[in-house]
PyMOL Python script that loads the backbone (N, CA, C, O; Angstrom):
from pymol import cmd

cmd.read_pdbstr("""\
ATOM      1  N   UNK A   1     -24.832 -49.256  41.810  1.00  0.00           N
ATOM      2  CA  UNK A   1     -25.048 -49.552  40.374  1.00  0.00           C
ATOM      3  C   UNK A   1     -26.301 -50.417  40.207  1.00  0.00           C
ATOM      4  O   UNK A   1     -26.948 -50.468  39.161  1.00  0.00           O
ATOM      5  N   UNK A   2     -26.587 -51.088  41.318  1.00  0.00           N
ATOM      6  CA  UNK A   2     -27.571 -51.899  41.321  1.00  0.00           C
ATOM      7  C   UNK A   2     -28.957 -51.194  41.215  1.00  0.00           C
ATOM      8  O   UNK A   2     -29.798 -51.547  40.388  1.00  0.00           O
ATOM      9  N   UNK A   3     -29.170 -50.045  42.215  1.00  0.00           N
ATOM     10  CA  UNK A   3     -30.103 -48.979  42.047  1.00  0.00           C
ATOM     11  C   UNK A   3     -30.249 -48.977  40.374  1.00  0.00           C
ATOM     12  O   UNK A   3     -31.068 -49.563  39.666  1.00  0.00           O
ATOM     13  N   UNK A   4     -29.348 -48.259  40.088  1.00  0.00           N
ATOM     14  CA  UNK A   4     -29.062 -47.582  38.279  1.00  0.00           C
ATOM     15  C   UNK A   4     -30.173 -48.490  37.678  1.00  0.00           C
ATOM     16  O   UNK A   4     -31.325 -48.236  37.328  1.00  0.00           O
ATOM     17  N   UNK A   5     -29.172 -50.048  37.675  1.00  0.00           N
ATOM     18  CA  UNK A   5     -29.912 -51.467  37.010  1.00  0.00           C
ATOM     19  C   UNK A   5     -31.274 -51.473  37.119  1.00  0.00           C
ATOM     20  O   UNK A   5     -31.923 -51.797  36.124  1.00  0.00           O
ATOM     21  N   UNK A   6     -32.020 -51.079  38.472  1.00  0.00           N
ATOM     22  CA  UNK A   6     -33.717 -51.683  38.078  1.00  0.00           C
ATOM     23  C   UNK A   6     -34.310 -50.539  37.815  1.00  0.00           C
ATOM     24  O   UNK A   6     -35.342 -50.694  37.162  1.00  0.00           O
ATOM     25  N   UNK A   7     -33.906 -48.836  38.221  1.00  0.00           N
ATOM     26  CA  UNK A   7     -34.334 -47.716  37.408  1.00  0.00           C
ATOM     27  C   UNK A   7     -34.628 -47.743  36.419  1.00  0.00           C
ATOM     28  O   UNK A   7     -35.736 -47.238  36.234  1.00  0.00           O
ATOM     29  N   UNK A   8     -34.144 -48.125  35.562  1.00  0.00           N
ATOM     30  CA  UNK A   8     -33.726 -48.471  33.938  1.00  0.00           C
ATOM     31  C   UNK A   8     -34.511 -49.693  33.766  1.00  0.00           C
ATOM     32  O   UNK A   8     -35.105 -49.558  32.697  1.00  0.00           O
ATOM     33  N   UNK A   9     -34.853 -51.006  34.380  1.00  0.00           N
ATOM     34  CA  UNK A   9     -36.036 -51.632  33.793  1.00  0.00           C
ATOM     35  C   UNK A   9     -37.169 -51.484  34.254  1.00  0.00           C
ATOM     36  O   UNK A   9     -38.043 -52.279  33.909  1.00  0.00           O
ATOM     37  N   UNK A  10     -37.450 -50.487  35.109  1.00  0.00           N
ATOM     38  CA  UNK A  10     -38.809 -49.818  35.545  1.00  0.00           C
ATOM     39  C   UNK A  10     -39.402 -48.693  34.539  1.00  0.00           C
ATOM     40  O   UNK A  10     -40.523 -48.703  34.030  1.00  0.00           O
ATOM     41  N   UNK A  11     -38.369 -47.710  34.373  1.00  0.00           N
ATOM     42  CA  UNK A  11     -38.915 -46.617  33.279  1.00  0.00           C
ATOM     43  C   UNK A  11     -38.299 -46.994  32.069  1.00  0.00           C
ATOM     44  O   UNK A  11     -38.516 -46.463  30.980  1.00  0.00           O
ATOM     45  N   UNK A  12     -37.310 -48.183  32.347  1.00  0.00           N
ATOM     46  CA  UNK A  12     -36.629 -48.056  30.599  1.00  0.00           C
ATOM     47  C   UNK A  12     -35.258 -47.166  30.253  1.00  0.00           C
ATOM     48  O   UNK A  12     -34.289 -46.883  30.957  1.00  0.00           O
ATOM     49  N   UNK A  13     -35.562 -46.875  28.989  1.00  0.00           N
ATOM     50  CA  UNK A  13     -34.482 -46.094  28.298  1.00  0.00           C
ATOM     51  C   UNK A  13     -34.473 -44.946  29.054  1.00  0.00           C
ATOM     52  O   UNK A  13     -33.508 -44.341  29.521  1.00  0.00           O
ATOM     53  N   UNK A  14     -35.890 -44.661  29.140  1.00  0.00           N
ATOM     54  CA  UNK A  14     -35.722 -43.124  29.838  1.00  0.00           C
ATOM     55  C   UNK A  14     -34.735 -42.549  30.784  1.00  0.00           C
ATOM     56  O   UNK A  14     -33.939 -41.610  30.745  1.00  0.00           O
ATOM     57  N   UNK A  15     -35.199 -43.779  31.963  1.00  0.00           N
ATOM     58  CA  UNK A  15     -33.916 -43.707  33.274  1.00  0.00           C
ATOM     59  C   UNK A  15     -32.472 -43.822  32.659  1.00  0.00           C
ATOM     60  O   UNK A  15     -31.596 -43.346  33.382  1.00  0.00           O
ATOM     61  N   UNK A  16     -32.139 -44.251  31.710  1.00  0.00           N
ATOM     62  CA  UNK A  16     -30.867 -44.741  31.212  1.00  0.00           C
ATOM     63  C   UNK A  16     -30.250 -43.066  30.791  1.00  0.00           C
ATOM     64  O   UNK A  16     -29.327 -42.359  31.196  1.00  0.00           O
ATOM     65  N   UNK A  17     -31.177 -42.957  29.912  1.00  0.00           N
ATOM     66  CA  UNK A  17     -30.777 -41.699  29.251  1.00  0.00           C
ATOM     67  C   UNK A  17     -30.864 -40.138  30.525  1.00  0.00           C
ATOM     68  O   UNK A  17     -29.761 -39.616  30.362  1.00  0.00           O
ATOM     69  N   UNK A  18     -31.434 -39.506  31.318  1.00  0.00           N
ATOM     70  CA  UNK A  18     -31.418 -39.208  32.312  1.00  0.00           C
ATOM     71  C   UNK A  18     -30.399 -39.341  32.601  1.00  0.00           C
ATOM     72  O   UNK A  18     -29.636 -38.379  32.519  1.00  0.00           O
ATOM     73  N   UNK A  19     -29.873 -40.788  33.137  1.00  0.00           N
ATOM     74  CA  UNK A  19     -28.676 -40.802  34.353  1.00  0.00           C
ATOM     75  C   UNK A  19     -27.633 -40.538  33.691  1.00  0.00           C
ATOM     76  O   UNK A  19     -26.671 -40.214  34.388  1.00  0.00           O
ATOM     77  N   UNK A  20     -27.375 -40.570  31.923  1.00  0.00           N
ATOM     78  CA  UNK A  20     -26.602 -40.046  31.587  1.00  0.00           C
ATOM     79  C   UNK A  20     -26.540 -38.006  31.242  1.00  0.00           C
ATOM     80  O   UNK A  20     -25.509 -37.482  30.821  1.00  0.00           O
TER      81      UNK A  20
END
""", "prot")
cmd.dss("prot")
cmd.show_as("cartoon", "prot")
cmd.util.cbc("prot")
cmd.orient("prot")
């Protein structure tokens, strides 16, 4: 989950939305 966590403040929403 930790991965997930800095994906998401590297690209942002983007990664967020993606992983969903």
């Amino acid at each position: 989950m930790k991965l997930l966590h800095i994906d998401s403040s590297i690209l942002g929403d983007n990664s967020a939305s993606r992983q969903l």
